[in-house]
N, C-alpha and C positions, 0 to 999 in steps of 0.2 A: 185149102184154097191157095192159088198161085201168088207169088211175091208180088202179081203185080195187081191184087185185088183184096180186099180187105172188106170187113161186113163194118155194115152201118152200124153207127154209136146211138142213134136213133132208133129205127125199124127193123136194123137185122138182116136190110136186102144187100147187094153186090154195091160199092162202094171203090172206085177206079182213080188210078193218079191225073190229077190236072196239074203240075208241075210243081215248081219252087219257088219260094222268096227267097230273100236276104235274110238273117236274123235280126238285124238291125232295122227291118223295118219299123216305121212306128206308124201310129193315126198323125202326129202332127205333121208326119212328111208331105202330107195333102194342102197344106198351107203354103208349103215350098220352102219352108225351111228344114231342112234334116239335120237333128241336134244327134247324131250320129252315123259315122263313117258306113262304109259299106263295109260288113265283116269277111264276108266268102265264105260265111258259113248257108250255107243252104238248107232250107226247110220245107219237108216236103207235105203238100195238102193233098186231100182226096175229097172225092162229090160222090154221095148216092145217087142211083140213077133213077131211084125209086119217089125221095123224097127229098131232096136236092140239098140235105143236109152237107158242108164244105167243114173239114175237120183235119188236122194234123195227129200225128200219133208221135210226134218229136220225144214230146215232151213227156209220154204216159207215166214212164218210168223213174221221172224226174223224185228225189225225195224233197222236203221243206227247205232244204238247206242248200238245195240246188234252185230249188225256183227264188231263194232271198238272193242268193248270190249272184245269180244272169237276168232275173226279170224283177223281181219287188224290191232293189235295191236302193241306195242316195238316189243312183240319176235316173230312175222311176220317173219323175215327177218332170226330169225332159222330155218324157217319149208319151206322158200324161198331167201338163200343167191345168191346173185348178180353170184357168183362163189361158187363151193364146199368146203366147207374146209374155205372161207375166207367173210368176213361180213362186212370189210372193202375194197372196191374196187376202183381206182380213175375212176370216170363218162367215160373217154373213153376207158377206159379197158372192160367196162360191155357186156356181151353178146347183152343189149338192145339197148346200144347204136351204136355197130358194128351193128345190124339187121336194124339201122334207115339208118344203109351207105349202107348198102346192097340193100334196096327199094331204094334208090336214084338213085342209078346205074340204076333202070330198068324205068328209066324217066328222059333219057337225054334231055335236052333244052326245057322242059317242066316247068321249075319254075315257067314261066308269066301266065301261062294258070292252074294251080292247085292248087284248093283250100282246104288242106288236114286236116283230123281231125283225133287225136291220140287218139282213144276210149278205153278208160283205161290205161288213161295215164302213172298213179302213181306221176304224177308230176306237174308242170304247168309252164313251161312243164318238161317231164319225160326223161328219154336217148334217148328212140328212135324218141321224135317227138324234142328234142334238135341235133341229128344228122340230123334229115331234113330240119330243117332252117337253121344251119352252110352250108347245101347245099345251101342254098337260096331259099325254099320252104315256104309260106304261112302257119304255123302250126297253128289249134286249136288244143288246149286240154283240154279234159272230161272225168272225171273218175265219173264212176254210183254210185262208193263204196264211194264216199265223199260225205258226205251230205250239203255240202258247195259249191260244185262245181254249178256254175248253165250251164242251159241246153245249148246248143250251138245254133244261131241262122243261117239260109237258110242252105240250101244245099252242101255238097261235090264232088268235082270228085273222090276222094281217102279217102278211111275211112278205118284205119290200126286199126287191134284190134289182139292185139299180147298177146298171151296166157290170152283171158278174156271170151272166150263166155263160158270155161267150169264154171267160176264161177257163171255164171247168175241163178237166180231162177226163172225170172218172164221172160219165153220163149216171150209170148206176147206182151210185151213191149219191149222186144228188138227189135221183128219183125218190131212192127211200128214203132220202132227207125232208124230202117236201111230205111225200106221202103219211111219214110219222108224224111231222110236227105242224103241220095244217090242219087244223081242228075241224068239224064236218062241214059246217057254215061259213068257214075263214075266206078269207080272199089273197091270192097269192100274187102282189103286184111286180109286173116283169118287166124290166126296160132294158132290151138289149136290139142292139138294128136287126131286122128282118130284112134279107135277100131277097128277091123274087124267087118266082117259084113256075117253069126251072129257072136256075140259075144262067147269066148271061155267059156267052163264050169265057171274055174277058173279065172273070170272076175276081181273079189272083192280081187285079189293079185293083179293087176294090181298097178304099184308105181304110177301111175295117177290116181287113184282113192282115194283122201286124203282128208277127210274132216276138217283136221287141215290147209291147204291151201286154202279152201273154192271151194273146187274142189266136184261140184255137180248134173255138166251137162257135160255126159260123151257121144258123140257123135260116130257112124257111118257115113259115108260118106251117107250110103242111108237117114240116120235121117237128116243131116244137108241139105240135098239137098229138103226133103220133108217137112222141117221145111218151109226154104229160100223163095221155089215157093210160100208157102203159102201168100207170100209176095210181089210177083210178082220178085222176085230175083233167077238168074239161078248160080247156082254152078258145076264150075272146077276146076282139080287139075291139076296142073302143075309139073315139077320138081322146080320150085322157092315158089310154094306154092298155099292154095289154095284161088278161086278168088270166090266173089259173081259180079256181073252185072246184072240190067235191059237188055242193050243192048249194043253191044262192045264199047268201046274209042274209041274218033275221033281223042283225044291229042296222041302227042308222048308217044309210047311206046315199049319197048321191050318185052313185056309180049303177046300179040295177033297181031304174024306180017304173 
């Protein structure tokens, strides 16, 4: 394949450069404040034309100690504060930890029956899998970006991955990360922005495309649906958000009644 095309991390089609950012970009820059300088480093994205998945290959090769040192580092928490404006938040004030109450709600009297893992956590555990055990829920937590973290062992009914699949590099192992440890009936909850589909010219303005957040798998609904199957997992969207499953819950739920 030519330098200047590259195959999809999704579907495998043709995959072509739509230009660069900054490295220093981040999501907060879209507030108008940018809590970092312009670097001059340059970061180059590409778009499938097939399934309008938008993706960086910067970073592929990066080891643990490369992505703690340039992107999950102290000032992390500038280019990804808890709240806008504020750096200091107390743990139940945090949007992450409100979203752990919020999944909780859609699985009433299902505590004894669900056994859920917080896949990117940020913690051990993080806000939002510390609001689902205050429910009374079964939490593991694994975060992929700690190289300390070890892997988690059998299977989940519920595997929450709240704002993490855009940062993934390695599409493949996530797959058979889901694929193993999503139990037949489990529900796999996804919160990460969905692009339109195709994507608009002016993609690379998007404030979710920020390679200073390690924001580098930037999804369409058709991308992440053609990614998932590959994996034997079907993807819908809900108004509560959207769901991966082999095959529906049998536990209590509010989510497929």
């Amino acid at each position: 394949m030519s330098a200047d095309a590259l195959s999809c991390k999704c579907c495998g089609k043709l995959a072509k450069p739509i230009g660069t950012v900054d490295f220093n970009k981040s999501c907060i820059d879209c507030t108008g404040e940018k809590p970092f300088p312009p670097s001059g480093e340059e970061v180059p994205y590409w778009m499938c034309s097939a399934c309008g998945f938008v993706f960086s290959n910067y970073m592929d090769k990066w080891s643990h100690e490369q992505f703690t040192e340039r992107i999950y580092n102290t000032d992390y928490v500038r280019a990804d504060p808890p709240l806008p404006g504020r750096l200091e938040v107390p743990l139940r004030d945090t949007p992450s930890y409100q979203k752990g109450r919020y999944i909780a709600a859609f699985f009433p009297n299902a505590q004894r029956e669900l056994r859920i893992l917080d896949y990117g956590a940020g913690g051990n555990p993080g806000p939002t899998g510390c609001a689902l055990a205050e429910a009374g829920f079964t939490v593991v937590s694994y975060d992929p970006f700690r190289a300390q973290t070890a892997l988690p062992e059998g299977r989940f009914d519920l595997i929450v991955a709240i704002e993490v699949f855009e940062h993934v590099t390695d599409l493949r192992r996530l797959g058979s990360f889901m694929q193993e440890r999503l139990a037949r009936d489990g529900l796999l909850w996804i919160q990460t922005l969905l692009h339109p589909f195709p994507p608009l010219q002016n993609v690379l303005d998007s404030w979710y495309i920020a390679p200073r957040n390690g924001h580098v798998s930037i999804f369409t609904l058709h991308a992440l649906s053609v990614f998932l199957r590959g994996y034997g997992i079907n993807v819908v969207v809900t108004s509560a958000a959207t769901f991966g499953f082999k095959s529906l819950p049998q536990f209590p739920n509010l989510v497929f009644v």
